[in-house]
C-alpha positions as CSV (number, residue, x, y, z in Angstrom):
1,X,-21.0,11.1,10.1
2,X,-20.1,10.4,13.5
3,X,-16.5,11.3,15.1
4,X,-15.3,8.4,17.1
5,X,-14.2,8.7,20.5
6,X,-10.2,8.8,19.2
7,X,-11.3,12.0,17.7
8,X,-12.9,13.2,20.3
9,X,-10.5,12.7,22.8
10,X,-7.4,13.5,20.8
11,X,-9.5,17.1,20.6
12,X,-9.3,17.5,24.0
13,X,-5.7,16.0,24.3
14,X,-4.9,19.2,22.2
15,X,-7.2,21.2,24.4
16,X,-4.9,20.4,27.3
17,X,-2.2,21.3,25.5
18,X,-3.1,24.5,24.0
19,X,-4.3,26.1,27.3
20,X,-1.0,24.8,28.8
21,X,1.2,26.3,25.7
22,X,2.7,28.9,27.7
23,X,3.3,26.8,30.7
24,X,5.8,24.0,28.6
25,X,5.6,20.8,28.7
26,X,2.6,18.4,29.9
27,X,2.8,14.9,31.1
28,X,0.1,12.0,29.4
29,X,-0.5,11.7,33.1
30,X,-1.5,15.0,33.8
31,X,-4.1,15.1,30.5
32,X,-5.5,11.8,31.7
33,X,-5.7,13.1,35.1
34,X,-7.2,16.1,34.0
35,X,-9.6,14.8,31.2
36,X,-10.1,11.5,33.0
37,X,-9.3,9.7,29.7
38,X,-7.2,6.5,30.2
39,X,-3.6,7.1,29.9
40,X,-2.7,3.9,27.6
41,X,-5.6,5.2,25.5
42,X,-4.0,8.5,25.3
43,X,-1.0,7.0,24.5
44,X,-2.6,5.6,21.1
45,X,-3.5,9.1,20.1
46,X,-1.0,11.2,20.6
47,X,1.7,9.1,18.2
48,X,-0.2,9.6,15.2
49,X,-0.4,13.4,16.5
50,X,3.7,13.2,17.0
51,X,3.7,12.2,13.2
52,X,1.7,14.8,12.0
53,X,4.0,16.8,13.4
54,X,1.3,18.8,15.9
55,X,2.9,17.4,18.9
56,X,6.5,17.4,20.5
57,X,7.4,15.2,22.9
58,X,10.4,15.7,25.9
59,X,12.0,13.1,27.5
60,X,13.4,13.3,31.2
61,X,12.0,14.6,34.6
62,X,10.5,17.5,33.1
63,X,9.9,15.9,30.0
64,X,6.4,15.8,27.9
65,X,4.6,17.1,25.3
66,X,4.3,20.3,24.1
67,X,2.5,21.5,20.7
68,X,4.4,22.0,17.5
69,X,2.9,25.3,16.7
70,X,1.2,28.2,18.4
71,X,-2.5,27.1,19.4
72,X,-3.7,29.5,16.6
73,X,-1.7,27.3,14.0
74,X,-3.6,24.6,14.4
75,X,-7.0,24.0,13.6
76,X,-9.7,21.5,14.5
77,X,-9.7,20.1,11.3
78,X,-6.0,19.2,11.3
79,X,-6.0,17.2,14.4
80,X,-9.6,15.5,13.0
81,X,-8.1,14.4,9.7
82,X,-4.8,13.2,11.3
83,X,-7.1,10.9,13.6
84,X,-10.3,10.2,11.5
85,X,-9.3,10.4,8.0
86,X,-11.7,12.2,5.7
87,X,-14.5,14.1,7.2
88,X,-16.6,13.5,3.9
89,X,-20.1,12.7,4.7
90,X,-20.7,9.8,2.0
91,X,-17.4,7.6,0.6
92,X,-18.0,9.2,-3.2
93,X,-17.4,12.8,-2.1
94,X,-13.6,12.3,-1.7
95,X,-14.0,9.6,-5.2
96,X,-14.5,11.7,-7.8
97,X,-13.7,8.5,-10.6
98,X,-16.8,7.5,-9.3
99,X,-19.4,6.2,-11.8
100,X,-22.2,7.6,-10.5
101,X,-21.3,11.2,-9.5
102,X,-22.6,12.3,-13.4
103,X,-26.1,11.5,-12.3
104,X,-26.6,11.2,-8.6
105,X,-28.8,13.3,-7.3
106,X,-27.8,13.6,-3.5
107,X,-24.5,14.4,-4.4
108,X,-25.0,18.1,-4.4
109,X,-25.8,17.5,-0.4
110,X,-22.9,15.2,0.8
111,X,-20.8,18.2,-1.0
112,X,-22.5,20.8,0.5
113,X,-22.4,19.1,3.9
114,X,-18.8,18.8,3.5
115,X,-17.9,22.4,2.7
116,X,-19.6,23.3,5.6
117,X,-17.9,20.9,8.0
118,X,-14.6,21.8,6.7
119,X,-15.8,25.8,6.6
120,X,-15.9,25.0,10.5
121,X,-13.1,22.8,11.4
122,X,-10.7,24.5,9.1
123,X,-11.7,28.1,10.9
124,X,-11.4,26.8,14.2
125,X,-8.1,27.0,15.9
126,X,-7.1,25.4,19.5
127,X,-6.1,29.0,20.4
128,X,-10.1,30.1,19.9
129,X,-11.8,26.4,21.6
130,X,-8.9,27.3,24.9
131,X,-10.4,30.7,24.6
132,X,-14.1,29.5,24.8
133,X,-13.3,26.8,26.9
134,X,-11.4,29.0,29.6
135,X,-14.6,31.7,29.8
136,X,-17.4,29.1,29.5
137,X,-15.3,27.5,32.9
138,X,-15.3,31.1,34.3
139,X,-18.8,32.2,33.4
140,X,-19.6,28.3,35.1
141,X,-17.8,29.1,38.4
142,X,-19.5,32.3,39.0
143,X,-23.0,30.1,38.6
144,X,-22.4,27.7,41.5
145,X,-24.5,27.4,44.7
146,X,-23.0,27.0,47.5
């Protein structure tokens, strides 16, 4: 399984986000600026966000968009589902009417493969990936030659 690159971006749309909770509100502009993703891209991702009710959005001068919930309320596999649908490895994990499950014998893998995506995603919160992020960015800035 592969996440595509609306997943992957609208992970680090949320990244922005969550390291800017305190801080209020953040422009599209400002993400795309800062993630160098294309702001009409961004634009696609963060409605289906807004609908999932992870995302607020404030009109006017200092309008934006501002998370829903606290960075620890919201996991990884949250934003992932709202953007990519099932993480299931194989179709006929999420199918269980399907005709073969009685006898196949790889379905034991795509399951386990799935509980241990989801074991991940579902324990990972945007509070913990800002917290990662924001020391991996320190512990890089301390390695530069100048």
């Amino acid at each position: 399984m592969k996440i595509s690159t609306k997943g992957r971006y609208g992970i680090r749309l949320m990244l922005s986000l969550a390291i800017n909770y305190e801080k209020g509100t953040l422009s599209l502009k400002a993400i795309s600026k800062e993630q160098q993703i294309s702001e009409k891209y961004l634009e696609q991702i963060i409605n289906p966000l807004m609908k999932a009710d992870l995302v607020t959005s404030f009109r006017g001068a200092q309008g934006g968009y501002i998370l829903s919930r606290h960075p620890k309320e919201i996991t990884a596999g949250e934003i992932l589902r709202v953007l990519e649908g099932s993480l299931s490895p194989v179709y006929c994990v999420d199918t269980p009417t399907c005709p073969n499950s009685d006898f196949c014998a790889s379905l034991t893998l795509w399951k386990k493969m799935k509980d241990a995506l989801d074991d991940v995603v579902d324990n990972t919160t945007l509070d913990i990936m800002a917290r990662e992020y924001l020391e991996n960015e320190v512990g890089n800035r301390g390695n530069i030659i100048e």
